[in-house]
MDAnalysis code that builds the backbone (N, CA, C; Angstrom):
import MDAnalysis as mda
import numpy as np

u = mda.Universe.empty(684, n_residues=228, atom_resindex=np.repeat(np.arange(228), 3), trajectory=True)
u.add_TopologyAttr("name", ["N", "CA", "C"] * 228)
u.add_TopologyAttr("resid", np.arange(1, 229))
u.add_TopologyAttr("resname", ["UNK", "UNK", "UNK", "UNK", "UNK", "UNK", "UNK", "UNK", "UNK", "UNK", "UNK", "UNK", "UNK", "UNK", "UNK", "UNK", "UNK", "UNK", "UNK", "UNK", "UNK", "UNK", "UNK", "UNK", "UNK", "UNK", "UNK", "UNK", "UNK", "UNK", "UNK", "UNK", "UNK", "UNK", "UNK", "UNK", "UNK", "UNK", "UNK", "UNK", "UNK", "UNK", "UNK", "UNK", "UNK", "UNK", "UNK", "UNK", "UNK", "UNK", "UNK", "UNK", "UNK", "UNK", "UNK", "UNK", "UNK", "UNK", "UNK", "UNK", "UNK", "UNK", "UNK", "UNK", "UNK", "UNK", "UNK", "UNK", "UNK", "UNK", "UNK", "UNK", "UNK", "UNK", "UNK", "UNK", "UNK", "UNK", "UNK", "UNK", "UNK", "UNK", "UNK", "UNK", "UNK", "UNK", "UNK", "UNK", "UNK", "UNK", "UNK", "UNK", "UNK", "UNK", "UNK", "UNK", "UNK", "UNK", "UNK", "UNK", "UNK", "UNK", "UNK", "UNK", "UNK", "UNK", "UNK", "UNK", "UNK", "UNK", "UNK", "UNK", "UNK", "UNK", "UNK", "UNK", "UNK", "UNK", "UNK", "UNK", "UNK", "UNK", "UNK", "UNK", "UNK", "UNK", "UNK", "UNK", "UNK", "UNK", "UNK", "UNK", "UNK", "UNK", "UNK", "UNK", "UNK", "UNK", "UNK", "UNK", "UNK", "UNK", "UNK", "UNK", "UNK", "UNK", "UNK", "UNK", "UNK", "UNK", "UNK", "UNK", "UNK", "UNK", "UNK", "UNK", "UNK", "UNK", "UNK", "UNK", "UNK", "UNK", "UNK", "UNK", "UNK", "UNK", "UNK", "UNK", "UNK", "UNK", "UNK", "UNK", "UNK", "UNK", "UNK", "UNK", "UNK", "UNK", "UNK", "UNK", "UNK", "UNK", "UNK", "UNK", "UNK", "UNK", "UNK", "UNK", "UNK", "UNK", "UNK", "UNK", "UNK", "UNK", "UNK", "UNK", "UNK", "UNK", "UNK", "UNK", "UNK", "UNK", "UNK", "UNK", "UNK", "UNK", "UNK", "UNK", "UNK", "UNK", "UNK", "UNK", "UNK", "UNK", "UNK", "UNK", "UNK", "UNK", "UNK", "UNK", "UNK", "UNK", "UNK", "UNK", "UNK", "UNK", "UNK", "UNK"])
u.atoms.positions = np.array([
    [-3.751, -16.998, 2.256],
    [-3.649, -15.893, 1.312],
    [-4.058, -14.556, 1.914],
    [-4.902, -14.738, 2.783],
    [-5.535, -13.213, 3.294],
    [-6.433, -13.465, 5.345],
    [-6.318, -12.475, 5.323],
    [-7.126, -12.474, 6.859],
    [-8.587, -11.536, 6.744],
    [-9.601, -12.095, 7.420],
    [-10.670, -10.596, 7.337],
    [-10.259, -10.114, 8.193],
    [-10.522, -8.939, 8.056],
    [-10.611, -7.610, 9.573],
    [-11.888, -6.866, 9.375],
    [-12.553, -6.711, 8.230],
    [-14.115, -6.277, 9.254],
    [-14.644, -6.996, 7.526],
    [-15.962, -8.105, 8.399],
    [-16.581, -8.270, 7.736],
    [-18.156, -7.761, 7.811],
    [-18.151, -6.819, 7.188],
    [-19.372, -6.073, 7.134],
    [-20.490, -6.096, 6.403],
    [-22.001, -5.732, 6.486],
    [-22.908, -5.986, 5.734],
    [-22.958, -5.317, 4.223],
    [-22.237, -4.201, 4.251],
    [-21.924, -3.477, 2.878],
    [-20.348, -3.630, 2.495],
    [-19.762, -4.159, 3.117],
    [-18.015, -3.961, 2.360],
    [-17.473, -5.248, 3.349],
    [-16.667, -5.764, 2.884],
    [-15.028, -6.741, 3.014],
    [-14.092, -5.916, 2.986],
    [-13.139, -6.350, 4.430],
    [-11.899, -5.542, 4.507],
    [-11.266, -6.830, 4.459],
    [-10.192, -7.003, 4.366],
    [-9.066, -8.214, 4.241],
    [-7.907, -7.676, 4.267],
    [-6.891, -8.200, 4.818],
    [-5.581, -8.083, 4.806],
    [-4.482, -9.132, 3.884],
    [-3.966, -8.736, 2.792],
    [-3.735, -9.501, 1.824],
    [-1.943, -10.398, 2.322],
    [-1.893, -11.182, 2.025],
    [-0.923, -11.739, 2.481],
    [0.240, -11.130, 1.456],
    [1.730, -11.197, 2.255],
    [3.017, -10.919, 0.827],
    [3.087, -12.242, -0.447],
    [3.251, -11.683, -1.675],
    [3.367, -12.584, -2.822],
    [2.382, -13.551, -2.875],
    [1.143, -12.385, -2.665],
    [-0.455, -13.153, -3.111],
    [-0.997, -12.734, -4.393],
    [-1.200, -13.398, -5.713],
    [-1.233, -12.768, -6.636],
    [-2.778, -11.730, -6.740],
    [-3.295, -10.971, -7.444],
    [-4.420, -10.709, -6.769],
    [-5.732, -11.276, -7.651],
    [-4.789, -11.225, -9.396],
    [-5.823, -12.473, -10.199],
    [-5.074, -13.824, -10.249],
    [-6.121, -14.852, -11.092],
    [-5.523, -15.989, -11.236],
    [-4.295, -16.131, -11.741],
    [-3.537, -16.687, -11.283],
    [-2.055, -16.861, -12.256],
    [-1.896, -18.417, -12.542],
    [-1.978, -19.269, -13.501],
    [-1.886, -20.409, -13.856],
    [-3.095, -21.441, -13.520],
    [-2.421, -22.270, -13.119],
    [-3.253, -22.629, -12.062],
    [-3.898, -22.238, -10.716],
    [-3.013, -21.625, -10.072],
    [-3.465, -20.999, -8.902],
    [-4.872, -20.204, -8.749],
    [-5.581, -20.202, -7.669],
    [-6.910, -19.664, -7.738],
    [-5.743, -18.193, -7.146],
    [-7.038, -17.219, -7.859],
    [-6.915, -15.902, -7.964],
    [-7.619, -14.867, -6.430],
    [-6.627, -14.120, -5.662],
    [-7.314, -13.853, -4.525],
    [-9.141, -13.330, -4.448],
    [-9.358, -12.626, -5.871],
    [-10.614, -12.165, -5.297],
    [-11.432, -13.133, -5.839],
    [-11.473, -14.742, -6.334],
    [-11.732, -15.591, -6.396],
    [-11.843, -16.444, -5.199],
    [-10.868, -16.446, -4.513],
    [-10.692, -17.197, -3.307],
    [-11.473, -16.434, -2.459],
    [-11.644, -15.117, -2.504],
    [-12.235, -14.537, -1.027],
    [-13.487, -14.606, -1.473],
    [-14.474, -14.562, -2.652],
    [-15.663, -15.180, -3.176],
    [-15.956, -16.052, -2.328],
    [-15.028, -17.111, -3.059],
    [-15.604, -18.448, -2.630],
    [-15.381, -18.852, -0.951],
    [-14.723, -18.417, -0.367],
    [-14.447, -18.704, 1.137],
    [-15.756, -18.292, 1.773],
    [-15.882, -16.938, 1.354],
    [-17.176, -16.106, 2.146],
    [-18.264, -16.925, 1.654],
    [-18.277, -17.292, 0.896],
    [-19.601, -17.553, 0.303],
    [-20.487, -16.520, -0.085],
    [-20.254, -15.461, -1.218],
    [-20.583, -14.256, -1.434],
    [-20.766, -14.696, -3.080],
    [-21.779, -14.359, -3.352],
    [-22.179, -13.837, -4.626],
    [-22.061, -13.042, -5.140],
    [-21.817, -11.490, -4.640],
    [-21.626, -10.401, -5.261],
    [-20.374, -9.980, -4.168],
    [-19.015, -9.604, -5.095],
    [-18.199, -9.018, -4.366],
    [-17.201, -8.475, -5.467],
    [-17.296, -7.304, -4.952],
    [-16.583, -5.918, -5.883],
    [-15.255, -5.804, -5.711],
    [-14.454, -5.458, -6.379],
    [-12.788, -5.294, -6.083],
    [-12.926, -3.092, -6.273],
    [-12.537, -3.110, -5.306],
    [-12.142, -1.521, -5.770],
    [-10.696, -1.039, -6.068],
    [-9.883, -1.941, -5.603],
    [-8.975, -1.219, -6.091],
    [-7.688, -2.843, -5.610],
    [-6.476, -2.765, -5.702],
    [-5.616, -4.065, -5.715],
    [-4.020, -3.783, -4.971],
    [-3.675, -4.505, -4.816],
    [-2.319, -4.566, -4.563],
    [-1.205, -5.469, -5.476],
    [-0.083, -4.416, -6.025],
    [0.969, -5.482, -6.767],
    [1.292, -6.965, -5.364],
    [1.565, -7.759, -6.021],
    [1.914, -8.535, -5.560],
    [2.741, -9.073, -4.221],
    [3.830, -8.224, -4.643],
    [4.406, -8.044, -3.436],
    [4.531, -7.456, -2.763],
    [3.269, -6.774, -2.367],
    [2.566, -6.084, -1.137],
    [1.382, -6.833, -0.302],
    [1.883, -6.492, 1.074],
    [0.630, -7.118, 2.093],
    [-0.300, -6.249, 2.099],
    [-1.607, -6.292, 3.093],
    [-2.442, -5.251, 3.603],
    [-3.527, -5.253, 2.884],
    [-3.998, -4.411, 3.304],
    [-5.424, -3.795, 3.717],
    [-6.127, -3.874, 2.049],
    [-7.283, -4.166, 2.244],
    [-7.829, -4.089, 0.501],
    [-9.244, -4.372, 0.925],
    [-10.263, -3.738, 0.218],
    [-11.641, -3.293, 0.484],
    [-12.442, -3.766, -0.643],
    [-13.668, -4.968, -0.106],
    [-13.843, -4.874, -1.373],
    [-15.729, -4.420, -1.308],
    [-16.626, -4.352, -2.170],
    [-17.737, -4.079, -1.770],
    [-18.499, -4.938, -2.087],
    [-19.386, -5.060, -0.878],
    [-20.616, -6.976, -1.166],
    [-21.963, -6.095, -2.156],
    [-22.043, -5.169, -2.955],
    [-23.354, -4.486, -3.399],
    [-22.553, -3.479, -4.851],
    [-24.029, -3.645, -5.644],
    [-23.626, -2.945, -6.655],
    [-23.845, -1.454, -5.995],
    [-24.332, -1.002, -4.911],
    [-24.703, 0.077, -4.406],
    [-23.019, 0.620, -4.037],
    [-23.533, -0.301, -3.241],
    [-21.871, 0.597, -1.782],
    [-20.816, 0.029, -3.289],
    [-20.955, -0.401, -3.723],
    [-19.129, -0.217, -5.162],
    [-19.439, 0.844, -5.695],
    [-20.146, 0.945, -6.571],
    [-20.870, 2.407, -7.019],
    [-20.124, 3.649, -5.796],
    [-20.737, 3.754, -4.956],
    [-20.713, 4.955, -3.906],
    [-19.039, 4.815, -3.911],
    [-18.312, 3.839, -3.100],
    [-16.574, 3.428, -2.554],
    [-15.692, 3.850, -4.129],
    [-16.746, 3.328, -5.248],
    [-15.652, 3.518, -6.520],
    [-15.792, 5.447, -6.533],
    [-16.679, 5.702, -6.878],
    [-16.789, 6.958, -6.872],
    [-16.057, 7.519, -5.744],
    [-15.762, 7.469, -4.396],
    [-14.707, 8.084, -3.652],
    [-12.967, 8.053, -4.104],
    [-13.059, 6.553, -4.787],
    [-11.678, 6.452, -5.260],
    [-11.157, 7.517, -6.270],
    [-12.093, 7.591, -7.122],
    [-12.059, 8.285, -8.418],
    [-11.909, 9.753, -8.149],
    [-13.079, 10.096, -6.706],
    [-12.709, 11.690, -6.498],
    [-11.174, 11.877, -5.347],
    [-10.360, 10.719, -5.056],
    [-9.917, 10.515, -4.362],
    [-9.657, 11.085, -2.557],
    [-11.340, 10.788, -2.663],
    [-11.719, 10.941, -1.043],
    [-11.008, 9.956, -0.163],
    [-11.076, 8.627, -0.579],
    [-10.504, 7.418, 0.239],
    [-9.352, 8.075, 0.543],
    [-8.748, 7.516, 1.909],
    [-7.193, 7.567, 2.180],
    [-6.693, 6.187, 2.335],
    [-5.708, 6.070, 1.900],
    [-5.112, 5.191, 1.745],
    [-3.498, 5.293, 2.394],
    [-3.145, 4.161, 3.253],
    [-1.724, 4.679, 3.900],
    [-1.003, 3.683, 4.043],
    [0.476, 3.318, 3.654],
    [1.188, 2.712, 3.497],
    [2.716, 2.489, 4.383],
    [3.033, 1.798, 4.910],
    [4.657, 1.346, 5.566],
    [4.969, 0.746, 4.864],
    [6.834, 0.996, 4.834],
    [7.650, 0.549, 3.893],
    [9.113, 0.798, 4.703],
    [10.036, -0.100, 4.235],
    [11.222, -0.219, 4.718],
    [12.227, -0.414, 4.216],
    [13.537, 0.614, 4.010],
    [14.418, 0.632, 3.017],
    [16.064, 0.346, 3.999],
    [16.607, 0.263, 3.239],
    [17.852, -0.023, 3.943],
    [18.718, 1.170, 3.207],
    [18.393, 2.343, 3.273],
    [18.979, 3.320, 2.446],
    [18.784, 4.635, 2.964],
    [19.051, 5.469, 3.394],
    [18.807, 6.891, 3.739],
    [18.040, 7.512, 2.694],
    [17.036, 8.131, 2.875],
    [16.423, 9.222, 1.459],
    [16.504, 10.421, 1.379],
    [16.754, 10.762, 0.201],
    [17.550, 12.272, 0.259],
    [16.317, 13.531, 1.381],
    [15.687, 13.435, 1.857],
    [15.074, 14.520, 2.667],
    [14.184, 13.143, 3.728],
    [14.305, 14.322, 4.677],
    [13.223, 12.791, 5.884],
    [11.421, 12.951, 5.447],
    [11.471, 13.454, 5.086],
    [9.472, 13.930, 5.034],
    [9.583, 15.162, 3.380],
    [8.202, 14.674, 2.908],
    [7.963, 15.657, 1.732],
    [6.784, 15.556, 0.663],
    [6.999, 15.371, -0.682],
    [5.986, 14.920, -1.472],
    [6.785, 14.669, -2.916],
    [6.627, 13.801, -3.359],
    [7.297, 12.906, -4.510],
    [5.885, 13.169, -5.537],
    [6.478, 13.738, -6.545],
    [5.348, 14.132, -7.727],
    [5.670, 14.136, -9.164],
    [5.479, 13.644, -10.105],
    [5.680, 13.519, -11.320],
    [4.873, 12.360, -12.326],
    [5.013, 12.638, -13.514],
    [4.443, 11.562, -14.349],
    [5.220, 10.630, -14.512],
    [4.348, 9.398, -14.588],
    [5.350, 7.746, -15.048],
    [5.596, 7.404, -15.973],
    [6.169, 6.868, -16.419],
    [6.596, 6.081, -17.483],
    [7.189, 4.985, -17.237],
    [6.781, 3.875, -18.230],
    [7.054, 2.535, -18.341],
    [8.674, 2.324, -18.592],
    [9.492, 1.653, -17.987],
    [10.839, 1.272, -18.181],
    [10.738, -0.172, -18.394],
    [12.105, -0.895, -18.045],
    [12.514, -2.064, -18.506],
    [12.159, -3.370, -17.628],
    [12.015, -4.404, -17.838],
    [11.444, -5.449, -16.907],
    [10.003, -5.018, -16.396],
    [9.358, -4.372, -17.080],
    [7.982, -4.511, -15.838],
    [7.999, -3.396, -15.103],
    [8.788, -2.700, -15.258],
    [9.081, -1.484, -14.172],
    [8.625, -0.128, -14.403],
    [8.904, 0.682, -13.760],
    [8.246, 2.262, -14.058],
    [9.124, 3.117, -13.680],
    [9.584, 4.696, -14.199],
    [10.002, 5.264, -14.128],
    [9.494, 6.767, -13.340],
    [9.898, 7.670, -12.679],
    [8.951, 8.871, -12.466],
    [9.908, 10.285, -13.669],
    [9.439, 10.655, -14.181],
    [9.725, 11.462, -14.902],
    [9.471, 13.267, -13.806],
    [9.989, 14.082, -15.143],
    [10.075, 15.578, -14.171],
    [8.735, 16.492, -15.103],
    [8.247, 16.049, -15.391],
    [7.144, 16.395, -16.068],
    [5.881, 16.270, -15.429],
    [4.968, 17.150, -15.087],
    [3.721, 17.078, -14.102],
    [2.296, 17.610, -14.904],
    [2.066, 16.315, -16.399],
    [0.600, 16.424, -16.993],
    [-0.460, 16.153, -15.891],
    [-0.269, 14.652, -15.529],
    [-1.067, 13.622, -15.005],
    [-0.075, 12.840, -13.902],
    [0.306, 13.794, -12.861],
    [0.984, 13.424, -11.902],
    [0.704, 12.001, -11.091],
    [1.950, 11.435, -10.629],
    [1.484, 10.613, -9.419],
    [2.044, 11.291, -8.391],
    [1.176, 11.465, -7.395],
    [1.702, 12.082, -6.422],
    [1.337, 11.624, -4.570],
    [2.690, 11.049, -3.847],
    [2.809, 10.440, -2.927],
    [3.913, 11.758, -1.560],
    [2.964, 11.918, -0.546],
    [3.444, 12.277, 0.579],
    [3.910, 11.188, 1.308],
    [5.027, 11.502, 2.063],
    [5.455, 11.231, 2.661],
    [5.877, 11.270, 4.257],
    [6.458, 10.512, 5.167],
    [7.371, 10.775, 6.625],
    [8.496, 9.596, 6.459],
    [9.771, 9.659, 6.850],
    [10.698, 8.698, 7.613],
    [11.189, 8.978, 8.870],
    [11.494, 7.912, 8.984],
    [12.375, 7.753, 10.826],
    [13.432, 6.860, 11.087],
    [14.489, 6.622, 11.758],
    [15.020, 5.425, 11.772],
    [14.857, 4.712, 12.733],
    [15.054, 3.505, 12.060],
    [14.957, 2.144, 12.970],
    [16.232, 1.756, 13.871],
    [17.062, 2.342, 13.552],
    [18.851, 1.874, 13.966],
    [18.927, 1.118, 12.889],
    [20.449, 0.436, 13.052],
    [20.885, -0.721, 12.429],
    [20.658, -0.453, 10.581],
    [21.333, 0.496, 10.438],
    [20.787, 0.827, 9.552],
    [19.356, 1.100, 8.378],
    [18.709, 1.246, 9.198],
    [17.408, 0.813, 7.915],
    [16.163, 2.002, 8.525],
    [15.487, 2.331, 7.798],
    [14.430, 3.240, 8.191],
    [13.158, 2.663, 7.549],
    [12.331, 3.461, 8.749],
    [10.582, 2.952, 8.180],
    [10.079, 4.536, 7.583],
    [9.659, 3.973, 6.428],
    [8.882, 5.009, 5.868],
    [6.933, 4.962, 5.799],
    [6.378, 6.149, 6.314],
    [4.375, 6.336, 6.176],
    [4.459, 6.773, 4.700],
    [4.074, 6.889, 3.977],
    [3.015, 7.210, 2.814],
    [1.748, 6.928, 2.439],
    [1.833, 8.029, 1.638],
    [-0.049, 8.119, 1.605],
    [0.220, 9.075, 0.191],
    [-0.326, 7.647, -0.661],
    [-0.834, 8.099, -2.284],
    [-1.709, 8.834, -2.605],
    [-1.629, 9.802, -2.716],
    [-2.928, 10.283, -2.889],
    [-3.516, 10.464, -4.534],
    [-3.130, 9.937, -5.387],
    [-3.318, 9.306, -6.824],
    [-3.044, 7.702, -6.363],
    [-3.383, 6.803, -7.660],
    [-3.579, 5.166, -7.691],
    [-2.422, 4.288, -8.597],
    [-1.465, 5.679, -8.826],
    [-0.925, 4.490, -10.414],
    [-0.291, 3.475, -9.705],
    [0.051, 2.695, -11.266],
    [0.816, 1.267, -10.658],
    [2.450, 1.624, -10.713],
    [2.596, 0.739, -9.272],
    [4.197, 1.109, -9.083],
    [3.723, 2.468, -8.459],
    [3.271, 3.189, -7.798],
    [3.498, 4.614, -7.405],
    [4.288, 4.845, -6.545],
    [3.803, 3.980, -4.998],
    [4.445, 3.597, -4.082],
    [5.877, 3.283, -4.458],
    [5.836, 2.419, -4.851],
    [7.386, 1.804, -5.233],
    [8.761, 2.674, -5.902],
    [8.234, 3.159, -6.621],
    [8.449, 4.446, -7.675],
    [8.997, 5.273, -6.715],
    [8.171, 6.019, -5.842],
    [8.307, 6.774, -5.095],
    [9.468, 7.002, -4.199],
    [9.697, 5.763, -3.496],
    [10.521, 5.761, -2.768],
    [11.634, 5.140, -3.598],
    [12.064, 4.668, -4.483],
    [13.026, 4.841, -5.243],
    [14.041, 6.226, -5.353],
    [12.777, 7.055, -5.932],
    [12.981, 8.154, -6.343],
    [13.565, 9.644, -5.511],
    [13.465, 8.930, -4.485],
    [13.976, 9.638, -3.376],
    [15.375, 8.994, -2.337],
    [15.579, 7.696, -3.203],
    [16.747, 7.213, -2.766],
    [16.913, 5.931, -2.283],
    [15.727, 5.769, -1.776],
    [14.926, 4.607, -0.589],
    [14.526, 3.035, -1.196],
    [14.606, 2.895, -1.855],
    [14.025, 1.531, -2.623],
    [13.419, 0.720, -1.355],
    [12.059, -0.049, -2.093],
    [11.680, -0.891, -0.497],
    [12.377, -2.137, -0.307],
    [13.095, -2.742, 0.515],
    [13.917, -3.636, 0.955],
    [13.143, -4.564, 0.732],
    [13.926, -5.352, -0.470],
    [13.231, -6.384, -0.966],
    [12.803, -6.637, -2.366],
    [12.540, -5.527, -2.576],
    [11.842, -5.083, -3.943],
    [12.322, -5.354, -5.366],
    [11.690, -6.874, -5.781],
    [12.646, -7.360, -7.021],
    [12.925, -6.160, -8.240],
    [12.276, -5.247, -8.442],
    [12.450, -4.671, -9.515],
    [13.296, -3.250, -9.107],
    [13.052, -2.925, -8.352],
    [13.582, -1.382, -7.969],
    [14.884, -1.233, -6.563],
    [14.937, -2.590, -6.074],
    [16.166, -2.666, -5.542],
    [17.034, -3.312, -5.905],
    [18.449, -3.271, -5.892],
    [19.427, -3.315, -6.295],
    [20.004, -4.085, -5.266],
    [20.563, -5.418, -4.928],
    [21.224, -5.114, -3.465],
    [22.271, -6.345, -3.993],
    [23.570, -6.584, -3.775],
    [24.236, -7.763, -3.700],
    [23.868, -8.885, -2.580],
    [23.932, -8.257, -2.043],
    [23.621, -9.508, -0.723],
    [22.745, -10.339, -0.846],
    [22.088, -11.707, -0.337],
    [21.134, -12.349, -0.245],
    [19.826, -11.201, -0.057],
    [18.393, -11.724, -0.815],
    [17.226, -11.137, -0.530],
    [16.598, -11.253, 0.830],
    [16.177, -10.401, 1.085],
    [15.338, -10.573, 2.168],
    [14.614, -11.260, 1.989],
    [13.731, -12.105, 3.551],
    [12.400, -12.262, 3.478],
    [11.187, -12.484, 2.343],
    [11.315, -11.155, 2.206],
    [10.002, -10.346, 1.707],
    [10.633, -9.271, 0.795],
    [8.923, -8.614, 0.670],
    [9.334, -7.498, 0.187],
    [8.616, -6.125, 1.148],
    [9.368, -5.156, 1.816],
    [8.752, -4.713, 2.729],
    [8.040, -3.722, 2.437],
    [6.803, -3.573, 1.834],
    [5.555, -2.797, 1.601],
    [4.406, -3.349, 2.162],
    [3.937, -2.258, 3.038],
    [2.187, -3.003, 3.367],
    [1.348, -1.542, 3.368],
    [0.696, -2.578, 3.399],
    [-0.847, -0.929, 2.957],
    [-1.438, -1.119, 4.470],
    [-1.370, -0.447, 5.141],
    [-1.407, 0.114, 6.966],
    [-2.777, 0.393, 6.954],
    [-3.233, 1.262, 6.529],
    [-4.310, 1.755, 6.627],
    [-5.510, 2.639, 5.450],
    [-6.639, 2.713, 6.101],
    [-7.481, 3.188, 5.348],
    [-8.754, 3.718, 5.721],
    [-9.209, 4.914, 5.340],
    [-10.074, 5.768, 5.907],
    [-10.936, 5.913, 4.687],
    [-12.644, 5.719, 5.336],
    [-13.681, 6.221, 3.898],
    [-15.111, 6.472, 4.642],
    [-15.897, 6.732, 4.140],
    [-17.342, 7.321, 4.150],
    [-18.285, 6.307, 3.403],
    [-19.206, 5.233, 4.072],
    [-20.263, 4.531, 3.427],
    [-21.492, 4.665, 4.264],
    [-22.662, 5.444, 3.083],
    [-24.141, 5.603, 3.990],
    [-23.893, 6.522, 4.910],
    [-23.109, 7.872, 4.900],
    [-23.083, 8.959, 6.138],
    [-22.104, 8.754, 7.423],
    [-21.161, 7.291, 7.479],
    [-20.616, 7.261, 8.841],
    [-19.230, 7.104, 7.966],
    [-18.031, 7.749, 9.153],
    [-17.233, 7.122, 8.724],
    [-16.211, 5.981, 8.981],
    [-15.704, 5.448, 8.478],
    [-14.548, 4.253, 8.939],
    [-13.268, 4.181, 8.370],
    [-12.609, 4.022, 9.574],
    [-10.998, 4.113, 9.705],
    [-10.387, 2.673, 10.093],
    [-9.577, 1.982, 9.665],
    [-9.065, 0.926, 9.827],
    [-7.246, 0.938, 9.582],
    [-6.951, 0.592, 10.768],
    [-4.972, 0.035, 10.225],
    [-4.619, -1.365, 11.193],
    [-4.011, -1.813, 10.252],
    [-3.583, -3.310, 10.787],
    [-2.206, -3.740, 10.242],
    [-1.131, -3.372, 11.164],
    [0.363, -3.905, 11.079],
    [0.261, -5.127, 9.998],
    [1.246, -4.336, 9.604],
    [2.036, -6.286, 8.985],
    [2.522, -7.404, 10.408],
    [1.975, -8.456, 9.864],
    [2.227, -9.408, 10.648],
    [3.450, -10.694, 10.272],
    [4.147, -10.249, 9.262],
    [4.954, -11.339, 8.505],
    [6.385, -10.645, 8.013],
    [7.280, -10.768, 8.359],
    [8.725, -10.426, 7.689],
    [9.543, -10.221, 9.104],
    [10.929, -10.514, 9.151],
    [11.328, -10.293, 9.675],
    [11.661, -9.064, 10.353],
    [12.233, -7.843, 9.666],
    [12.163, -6.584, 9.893],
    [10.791, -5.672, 10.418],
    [9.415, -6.396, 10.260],
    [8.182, -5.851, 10.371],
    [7.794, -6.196, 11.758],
    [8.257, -7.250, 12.049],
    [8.205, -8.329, 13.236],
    [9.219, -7.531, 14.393],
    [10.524, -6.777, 14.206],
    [11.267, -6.723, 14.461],
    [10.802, -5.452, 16.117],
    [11.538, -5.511, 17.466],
    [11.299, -4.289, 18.638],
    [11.404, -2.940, 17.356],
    [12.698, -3.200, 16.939],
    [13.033, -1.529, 16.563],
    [12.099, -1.129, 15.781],
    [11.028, -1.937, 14.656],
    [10.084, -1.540, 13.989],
    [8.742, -1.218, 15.502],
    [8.615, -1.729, 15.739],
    [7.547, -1.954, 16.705],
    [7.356, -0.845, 16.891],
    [8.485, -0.177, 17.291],
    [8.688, 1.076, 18.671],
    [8.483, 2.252, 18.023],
    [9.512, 1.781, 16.145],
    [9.009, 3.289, 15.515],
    [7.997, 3.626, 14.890],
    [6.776, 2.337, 15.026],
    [5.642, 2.654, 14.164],
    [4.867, 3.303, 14.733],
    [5.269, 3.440, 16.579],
    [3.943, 4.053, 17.399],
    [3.887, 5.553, 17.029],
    [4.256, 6.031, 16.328],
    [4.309, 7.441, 16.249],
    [3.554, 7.514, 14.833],
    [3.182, 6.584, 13.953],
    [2.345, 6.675, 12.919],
    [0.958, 5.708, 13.256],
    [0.757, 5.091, 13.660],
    [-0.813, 4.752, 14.489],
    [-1.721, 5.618, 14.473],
    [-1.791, 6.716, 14.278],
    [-3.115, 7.709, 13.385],
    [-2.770, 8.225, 12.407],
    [-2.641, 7.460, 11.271],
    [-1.870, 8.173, 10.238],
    [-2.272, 9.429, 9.550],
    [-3.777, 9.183, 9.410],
    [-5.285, 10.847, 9.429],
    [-4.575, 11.552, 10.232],
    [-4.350, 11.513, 11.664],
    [-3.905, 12.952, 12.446],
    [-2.679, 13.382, 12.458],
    [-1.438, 12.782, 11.139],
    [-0.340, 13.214, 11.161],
    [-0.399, 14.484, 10.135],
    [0.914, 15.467, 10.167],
    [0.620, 16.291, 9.761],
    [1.570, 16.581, 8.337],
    [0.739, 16.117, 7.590],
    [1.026, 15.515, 5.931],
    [1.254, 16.884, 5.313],
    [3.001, 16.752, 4.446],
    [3.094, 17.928, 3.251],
    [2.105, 18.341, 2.647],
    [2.203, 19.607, 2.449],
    [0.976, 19.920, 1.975],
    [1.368, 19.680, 0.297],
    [0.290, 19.663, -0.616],
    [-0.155, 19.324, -1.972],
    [0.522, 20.505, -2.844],
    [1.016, 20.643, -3.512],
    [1.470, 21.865, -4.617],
    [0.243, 21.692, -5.565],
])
């Protein structure tokens, strides 16, 4: 279901596997149940989740202290948070910022509206891979659900794979190609930066991905649309 990548005395990093639910669903044990009980942890905080059919990166905190402190960064949205994704679609501009309020649509799904109360709002970069298909960086800088997903819809891009927001005749892929790459925060005065590739899908796996991700490998020192 998941991998650690830093197990630390104040926080759990994990890398969540694709189509891991993140609570219990039926029978199935529920991931932040399972990562409880694996660690053998008594106290372990969820700060924040991934839909389902997303891999990556997810933080959780071993203390009512450091959750306290990590939730409060979320909320002022200090954390960065950074995302790869892969569409089989051109998007109407290569780089920008996707902003608007959501709304709930049909099946489970979400809409972005042209109205900006309580924005979600996601920067962006693309590049291509050849062979038709491009990798897209983002970085949410709001939390809603579906944002990501939404996002690149909304710009043309749907993520390859994506039961609700892609459309495709052909057989499904794999997967669904969203992963949460990376993540940058502040606990106790130091800070920490972490990104860890997807390790699972064909296309993620793929040279032509390989080659075009090296140019997003500091995703902090890229030089992100600015905010309206």
């Amino acid at each position: 279901m998941y991998k650690i990548i830093e197990d630390h005395k104040d926080f759990l990093l994990i890398s969540k596997h694709s189509d891991v639910g993140f609570h219990k669903e039926g029978e199935s044990t529920g991931l932040v149940d399972m990562v409880r009980s694996d660690n053998g942890l008594k106290e372990l905080y969820a700060l924040h989740r991934l839909d389902k059919i997303t891999s990556g990166l997810l933080l959780f905190a071993k203390s009512r202290d450091s959750a306290r402190k990590l939730a409060a960064q979320f909320r002022k949205k200090i954390i960065r948070k950074y995302y790869l994704a892969v569409s089989d679609r051109k998007p109407k501009k290569k780089q920008g910022l996707v902003q608007g309020d959501m709304a709930k649509a049909r099946r489970g799904s979400w809409r972005l509206l042209r109205t900006s109360e309580d924005p979600a709002i996601t920067q962006f970069f693309s590049t291509s891979m050849g062979n038709k298909l491009q990798l897209f960086m983002l970085r949410p800088y709001t939390g809603k659900t579906h944002q990501v997903r939404v996002a690149m819809k909304s710009i043309g891009s749907p993520v390859l794979g994506d039961p609700l927001y892609h459309k495709k005749e052909d057989a499904a892929p794999d997967r669904a190609y969203l992963h949460s790459y990376a993540i940058s925060f502040t606990l106790y005065g130091r800070v920490y930066r972490f990104a860890h590739k997807p390790d699972s899908g064909r296309y993620f796996l793929d040279a032509a991905f390989l080659d075009a991700v090296k140019q997003y490998e500091n995703p902090w020192e890229l030089p992100w649309p600015k905010l309206k």
